[in-house]
C-alpha positions as a Markdown table, in Angstrom:
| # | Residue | x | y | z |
|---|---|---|---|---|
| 1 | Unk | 0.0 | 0.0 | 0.0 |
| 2 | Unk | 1.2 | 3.3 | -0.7 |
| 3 | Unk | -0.4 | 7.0 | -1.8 |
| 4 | Unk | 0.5 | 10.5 | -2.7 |
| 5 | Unk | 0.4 | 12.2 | -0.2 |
| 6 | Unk | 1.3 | 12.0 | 3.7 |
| 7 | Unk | 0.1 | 12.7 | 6.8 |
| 8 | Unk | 0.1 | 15.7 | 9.4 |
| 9 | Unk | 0.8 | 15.3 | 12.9 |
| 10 | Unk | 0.3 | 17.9 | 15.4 |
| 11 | Unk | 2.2 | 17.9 | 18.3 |
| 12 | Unk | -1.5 | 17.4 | 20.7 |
| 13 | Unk | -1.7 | 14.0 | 19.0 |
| 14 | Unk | -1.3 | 11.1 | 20.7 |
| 15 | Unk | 2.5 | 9.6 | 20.5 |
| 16 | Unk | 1.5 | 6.7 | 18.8 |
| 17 | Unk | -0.8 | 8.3 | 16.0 |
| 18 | Unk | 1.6 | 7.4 | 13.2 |
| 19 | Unk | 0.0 | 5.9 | 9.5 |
| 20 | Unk | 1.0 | 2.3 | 8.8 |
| 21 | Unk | 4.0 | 1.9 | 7.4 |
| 22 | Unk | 2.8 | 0.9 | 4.4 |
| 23 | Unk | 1.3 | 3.9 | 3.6 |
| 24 | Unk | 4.7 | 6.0 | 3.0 |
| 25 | Unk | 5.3 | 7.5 | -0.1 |
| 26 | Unk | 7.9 | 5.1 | -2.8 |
| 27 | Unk | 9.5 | 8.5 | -3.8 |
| 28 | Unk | 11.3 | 9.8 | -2.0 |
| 29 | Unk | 11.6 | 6.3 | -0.4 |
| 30 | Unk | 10.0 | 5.7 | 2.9 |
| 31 | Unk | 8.2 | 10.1 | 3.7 |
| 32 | Unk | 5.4 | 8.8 | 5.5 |
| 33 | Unk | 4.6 | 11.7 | 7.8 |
| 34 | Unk | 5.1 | 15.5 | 9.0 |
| 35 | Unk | 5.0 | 17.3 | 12.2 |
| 36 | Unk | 4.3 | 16.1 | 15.7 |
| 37 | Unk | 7.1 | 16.4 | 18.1 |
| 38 | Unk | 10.4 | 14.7 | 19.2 |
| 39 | Unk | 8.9 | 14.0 | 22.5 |
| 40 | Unk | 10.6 | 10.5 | 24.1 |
| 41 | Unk | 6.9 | 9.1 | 23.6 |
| 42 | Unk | 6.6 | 9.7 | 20.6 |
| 43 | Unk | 9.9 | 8.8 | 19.3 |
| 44 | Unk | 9.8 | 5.4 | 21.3 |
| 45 | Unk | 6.7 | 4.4 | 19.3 |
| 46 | Unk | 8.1 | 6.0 | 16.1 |
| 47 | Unk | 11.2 | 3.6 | 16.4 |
| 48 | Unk | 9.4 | 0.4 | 17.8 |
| 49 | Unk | 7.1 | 1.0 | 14.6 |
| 50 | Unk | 10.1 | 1.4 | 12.4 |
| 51 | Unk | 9.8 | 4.7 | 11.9 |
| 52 | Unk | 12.5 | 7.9 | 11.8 |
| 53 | Unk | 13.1 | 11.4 | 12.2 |
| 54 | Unk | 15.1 | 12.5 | 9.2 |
| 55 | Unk | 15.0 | 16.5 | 7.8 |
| 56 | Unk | 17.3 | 19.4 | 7.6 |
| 57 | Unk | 16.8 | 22.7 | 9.0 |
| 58 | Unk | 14.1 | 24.9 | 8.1 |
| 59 | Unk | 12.2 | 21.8 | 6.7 |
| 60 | Unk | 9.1 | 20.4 | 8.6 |
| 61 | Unk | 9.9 | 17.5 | 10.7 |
| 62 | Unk | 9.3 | 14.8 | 8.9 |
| 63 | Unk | 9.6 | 10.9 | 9.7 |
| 64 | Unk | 10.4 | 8.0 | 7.1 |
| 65 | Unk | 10.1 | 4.2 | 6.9 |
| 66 | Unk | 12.1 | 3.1 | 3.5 |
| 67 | Unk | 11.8 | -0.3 | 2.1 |
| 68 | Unk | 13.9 | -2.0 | 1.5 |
| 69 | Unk | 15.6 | -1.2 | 5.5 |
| 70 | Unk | 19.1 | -1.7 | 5.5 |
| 71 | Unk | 20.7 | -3.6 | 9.0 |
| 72 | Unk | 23.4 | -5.8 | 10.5 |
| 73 | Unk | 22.3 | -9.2 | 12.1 |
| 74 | Unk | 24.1 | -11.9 | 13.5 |
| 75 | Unk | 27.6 | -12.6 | 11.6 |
| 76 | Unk | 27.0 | -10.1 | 8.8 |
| 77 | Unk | 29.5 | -7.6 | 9.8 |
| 78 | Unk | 32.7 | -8.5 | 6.8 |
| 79 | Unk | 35.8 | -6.7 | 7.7 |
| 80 | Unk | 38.9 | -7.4 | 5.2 |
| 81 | Unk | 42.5 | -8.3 | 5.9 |
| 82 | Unk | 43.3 | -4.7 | 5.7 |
| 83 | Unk | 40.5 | -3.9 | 7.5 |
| 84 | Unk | 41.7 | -6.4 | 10.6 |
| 85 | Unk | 45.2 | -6.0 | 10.4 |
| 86 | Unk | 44.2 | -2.1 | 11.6 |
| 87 | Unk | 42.0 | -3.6 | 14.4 |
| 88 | Unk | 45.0 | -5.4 | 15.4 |
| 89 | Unk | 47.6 | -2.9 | 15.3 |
| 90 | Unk | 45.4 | -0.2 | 16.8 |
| 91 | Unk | 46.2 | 1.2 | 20.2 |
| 92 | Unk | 42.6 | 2.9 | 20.5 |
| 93 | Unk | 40.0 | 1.5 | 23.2 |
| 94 | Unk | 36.5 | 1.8 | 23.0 |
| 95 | Unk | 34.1 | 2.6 | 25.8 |
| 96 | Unk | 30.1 | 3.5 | 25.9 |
| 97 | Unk | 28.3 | 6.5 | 28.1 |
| 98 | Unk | 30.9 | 8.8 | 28.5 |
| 99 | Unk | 31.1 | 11.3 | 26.2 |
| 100 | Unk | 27.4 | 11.5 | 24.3 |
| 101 | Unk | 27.1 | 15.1 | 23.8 |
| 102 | Unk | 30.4 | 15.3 | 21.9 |
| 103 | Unk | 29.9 | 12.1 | 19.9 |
| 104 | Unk | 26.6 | 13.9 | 18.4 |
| 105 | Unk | 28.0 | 17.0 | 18.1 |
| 106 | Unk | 30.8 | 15.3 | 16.1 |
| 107 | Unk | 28.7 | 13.7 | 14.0 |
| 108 | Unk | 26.9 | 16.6 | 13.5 |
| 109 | Unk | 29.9 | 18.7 | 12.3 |
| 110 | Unk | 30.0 | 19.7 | 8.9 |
| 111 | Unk | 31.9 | 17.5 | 6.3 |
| 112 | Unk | 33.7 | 17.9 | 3.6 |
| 113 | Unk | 31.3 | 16.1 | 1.0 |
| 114 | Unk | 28.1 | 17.2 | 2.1 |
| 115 | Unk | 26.8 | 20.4 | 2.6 |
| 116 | Unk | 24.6 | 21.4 | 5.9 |
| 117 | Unk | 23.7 | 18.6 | 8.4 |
| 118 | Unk | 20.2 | 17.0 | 9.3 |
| 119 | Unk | 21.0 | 16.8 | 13.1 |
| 120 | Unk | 19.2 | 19.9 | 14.0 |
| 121 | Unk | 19.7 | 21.7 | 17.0 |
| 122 | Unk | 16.5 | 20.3 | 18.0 |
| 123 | Unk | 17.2 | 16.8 | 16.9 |
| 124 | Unk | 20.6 | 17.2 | 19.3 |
| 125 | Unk | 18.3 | 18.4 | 22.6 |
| 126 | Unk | 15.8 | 15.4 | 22.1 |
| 127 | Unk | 18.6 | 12.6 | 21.8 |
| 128 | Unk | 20.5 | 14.2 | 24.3 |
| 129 | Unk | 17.8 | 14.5 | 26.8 |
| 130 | Unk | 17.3 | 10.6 | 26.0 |
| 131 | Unk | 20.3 | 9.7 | 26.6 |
| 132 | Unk | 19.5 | 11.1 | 30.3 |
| 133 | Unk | 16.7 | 9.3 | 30.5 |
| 134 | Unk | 18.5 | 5.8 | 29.3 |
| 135 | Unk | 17.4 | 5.6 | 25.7 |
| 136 | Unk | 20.1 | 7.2 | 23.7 |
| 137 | Unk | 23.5 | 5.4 | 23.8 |
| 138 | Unk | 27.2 | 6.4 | 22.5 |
| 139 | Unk | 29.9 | 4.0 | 21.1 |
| 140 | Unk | 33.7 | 6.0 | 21.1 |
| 141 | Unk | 36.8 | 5.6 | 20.1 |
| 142 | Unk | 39.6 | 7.0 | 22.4 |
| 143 | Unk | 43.6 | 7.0 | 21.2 |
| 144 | Unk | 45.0 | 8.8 | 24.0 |
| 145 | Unk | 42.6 | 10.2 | 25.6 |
| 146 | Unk | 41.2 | 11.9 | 22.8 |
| 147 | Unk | 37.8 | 10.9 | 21.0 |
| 148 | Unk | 38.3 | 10.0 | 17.5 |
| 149 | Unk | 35.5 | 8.5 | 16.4 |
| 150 | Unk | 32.0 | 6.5 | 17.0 |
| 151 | Unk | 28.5 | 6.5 | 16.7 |
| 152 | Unk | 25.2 | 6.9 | 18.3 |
| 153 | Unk | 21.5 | 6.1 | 18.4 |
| 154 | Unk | 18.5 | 4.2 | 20.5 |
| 155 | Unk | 18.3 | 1.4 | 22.2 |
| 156 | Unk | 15.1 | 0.0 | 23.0 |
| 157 | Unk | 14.8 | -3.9 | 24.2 |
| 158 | Unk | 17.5 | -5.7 | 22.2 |
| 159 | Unk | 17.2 | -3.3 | 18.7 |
| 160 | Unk | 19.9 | -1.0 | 18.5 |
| 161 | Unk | 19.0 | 2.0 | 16.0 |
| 162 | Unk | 21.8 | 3.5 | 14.5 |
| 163 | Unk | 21.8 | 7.1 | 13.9 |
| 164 | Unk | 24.9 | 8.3 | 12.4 |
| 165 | Unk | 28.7 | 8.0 | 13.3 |
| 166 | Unk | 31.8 | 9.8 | 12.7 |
| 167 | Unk | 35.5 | 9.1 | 12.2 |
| 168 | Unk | 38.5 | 11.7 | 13.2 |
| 169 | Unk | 41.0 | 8.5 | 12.4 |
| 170 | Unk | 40.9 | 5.9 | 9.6 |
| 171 | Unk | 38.4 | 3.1 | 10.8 |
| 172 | Unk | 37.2 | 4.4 | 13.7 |
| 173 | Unk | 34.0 | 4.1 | 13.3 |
| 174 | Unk | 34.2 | 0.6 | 11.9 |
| 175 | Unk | 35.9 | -0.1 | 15.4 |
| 176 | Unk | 32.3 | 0.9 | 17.1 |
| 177 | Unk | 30.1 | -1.2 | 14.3 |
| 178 | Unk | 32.6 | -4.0 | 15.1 |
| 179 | Unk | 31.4 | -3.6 | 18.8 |
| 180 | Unk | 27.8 | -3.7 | 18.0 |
| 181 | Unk | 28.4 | -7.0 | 15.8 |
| 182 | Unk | 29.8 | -8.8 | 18.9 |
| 183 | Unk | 27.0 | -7.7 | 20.5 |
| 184 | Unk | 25.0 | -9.0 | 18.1 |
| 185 | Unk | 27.2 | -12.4 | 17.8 |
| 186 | Unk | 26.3 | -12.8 | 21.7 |
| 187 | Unk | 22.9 | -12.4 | 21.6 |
| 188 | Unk | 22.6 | -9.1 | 23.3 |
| 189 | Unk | 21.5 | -7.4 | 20.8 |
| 190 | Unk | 19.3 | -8.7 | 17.8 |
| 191 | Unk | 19.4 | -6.2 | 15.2 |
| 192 | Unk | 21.6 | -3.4 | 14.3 |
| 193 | Unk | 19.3 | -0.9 | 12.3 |
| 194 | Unk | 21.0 | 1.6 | 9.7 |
| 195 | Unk | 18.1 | 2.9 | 8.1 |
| 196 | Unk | 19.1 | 4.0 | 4.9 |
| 197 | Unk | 20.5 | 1.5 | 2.4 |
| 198 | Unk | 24.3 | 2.7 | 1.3 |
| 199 | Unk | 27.5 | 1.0 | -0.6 |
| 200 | Unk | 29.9 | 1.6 | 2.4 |
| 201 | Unk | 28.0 | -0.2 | 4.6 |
| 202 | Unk | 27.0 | -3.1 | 2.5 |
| 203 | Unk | 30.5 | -3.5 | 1.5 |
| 204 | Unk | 30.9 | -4.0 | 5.4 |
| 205 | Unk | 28.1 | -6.9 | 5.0 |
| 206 | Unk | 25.0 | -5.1 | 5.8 |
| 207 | Unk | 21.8 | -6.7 | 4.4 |
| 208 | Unk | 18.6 | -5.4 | 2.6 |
| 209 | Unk | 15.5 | -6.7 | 4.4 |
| 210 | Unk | 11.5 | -5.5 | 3.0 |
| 211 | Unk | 10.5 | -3.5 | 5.5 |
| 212 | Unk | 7.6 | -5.9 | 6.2 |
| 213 | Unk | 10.5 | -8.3 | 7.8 |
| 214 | Unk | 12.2 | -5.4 | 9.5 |
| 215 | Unk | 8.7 | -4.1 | 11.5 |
| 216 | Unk | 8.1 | -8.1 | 12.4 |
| 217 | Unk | 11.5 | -8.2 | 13.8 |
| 218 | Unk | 11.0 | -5.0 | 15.8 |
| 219 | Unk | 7.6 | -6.6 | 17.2 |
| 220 | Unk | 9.6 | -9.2 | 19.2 |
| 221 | Unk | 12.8 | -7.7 | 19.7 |
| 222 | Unk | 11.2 | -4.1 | 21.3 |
| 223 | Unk | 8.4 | -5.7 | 23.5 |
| 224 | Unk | 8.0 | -4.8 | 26.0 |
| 225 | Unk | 9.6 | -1.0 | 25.2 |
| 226 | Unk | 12.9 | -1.5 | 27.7 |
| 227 | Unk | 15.7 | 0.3 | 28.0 |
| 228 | Unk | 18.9 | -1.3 | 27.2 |
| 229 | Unk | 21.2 | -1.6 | 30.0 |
| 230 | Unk | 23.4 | -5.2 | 28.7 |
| 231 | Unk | 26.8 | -2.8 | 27.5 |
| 232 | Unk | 30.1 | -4.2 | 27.7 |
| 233 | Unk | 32.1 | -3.5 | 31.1 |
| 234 | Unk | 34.5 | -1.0 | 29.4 |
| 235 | Unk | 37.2 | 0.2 | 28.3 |
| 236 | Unk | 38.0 | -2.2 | 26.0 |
| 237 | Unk | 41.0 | -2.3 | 23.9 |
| 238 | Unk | 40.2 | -2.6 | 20.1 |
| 239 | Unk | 42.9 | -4.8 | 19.0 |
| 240 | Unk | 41.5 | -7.3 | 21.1 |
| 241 | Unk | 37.9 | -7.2 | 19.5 |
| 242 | Unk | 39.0 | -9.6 | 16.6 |
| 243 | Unk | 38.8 | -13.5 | 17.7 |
| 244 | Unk | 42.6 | -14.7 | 17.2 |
């Protein structure tokens, strides 16, 4: 099912009154709604539905659901030879929690290649005040003492919702993904979510799933809406993420 058109949210509706998914538009790929709010409530349902946030400034907010969804599961993540030996040579560590706010703002930093940024300063207060309230998670790099790369996003039950990442050193943020994987290889998390379907990260083994598939896994891996608390006991030393 899909239409024209999409849907308006005002911010008094209730958290959950999102359109199926199946309603979003095919082009663009996955526009499904605009307006509402970036309330915690109503991005928890957003996310448990498969549903996103994604616009730049002085747009509407709007939210998406593509299809097909693009994700890491279990034993996807491919890292070459090249790719390893830098795990193993690296002196970086990797820890979780402690330094959110500059791990968005990072991320959020202009880049050579593109021009502006869709992490708003409103998108920054809402996933910084969830990542006071337990929702919102950082993965870092640190080479001494200094942050050099990582990502962020939302954890809810054992789905991990990938937001966006940055690297201030070659590979970093492959170091952070390669965390997520073994997290995924352990059974602490079940899904890896990257949203948008792109060449660098299916050259790292990423998959394209319908988005049918995608909002069935969400239904068991999100219920009941928990916060994730399983991290690693950090800091851990990236050359000793790779299995000898």
């Amino acid at each position: 099912m899909s239409n024209n058109r999409i849907v308006w949210l005002s911010p008094s509706d209730p958290h959950d009154a999102f359109p199926p998914v199946d309603a979003a538009l095919s082009e663009p790929d996955g526009l499904l709604a605009a307006g509402g709010d970036l309330s915690t409530e109503r991005l928890i349902s957003a996310y448990r539905l498969g549903i996103f946030p994604w616009y730049s400034e002085g747009q509407p907010l709007l939210w998406w659901s593509p299809n097909p969804r693009c994700v890491f599961r279990k034993g996807e993540l491919y890292l070459s030879r090249r790719q390893q030996r830098y795990v193993r040579q690296s002196s970086a560590e990797v820890r979780f929690n402690t330094a959110f706010s500059d791990v968005i703002a990072a991320c959020a930093a202009p880049r050579a290649a593109e021009q502006g940024t869709w992490i708003t300063s409103e998108m920054i207060d809402a996933y910084e005040r969830m990542h006071r309230e337990g929702w919102a998670h950082s993965v870092e790099i640190w080479q001494s003492e200094e942050l050099v790369g990582g990502l962020y996003g939302l954890a809810i039950g054992r789905a991990f919702f990938g937001e966006s990442m940055f690297s201030a050193e070659p590979n970093a943020s492959k170091f952070a993904l390669l965390v997520l994987s073994q997290m995924l290889d352990s059974d602490a998390l079940g899904i890896l979510d990257c949203q948008m379907v792109s060449r660098h990260l299916v050259d790292l083994g990423a998959s394209s799933i319908p988005r049918e598939a995608f909002t069935a896994i969400l239904a068991s891996l999100c219920e009941p809406a928990s916060r994730f608390e399983n991290w690693p006991s950090g800091p851990i030393l990236v050359k000793h993420l790779l299995r000898t």
